[in-house]
C-alpha positions in Angstrom: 0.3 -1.1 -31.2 3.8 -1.8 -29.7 4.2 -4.3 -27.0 5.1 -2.8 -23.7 8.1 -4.5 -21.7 8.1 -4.3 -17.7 9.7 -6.0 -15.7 8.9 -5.5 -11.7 12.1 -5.1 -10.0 10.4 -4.5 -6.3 7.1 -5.0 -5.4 6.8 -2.8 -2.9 3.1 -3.3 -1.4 -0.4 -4.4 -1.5 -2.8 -1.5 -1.3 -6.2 -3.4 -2.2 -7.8 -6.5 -3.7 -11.0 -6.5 -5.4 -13.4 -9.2 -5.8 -12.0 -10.6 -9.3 -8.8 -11.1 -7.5 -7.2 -8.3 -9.2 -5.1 -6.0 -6.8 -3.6 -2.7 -6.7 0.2 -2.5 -6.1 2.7 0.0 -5.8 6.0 -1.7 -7.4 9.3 -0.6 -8.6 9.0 -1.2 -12.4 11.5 -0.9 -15.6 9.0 0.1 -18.3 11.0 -0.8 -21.9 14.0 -1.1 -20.2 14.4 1.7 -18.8 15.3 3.1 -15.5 12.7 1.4 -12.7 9.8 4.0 -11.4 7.3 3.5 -8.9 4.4 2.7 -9.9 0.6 2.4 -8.9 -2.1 0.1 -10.4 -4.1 -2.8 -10.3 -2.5 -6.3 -11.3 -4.6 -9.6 -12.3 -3.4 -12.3 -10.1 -0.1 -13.5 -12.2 1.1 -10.2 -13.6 0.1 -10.6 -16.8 -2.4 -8.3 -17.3 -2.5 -4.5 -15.9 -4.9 -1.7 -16.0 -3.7 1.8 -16.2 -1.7 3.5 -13.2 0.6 6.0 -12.3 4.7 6.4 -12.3 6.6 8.0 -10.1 10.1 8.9 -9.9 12.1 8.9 -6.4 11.7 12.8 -6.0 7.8 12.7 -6.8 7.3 9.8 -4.4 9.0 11.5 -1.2 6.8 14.2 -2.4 3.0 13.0 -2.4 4.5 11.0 0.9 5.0 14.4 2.6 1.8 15.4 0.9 0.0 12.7 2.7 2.0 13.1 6.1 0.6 16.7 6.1 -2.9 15.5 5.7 -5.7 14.5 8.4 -7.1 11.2 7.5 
């Protein structure tokens, strides 16, 4: 399998932290140097490891924000 390069350009916010000190993170992220995404998943605690998330472009972001906006929480 091919080694995957990130590198976080932004880290953007701390959603959660779960008892193995793991937390999820939405971050601004060049994946194999390309242009940076944002991106949604849990971290372990020095960025080494990652579990599977979800990127999002500029235009998809402002999106699911107005998505939530419209919503009652």
């Amino acid at each position: 399998m091919a080694e995957i390069k990130y590198e976080i350009k932004q880290t953007v916010g701390t959603l959660s932290e779960n008892n193995k000190g793991w937390s999820k993170e939405l971050n601004l992220i060049s994946w194999n140097d390309r242009e940076p995404k944002y991106d949604i998943r849990d971290w372990a605690p020095e960025h080494d490891k990652m579990s599977k998330g979800i990127t999002l472009c500029a235009e998809e972001l402002k999106k699911l924000r107005d998505l939530l906006n419209e919503m009652k929480l």
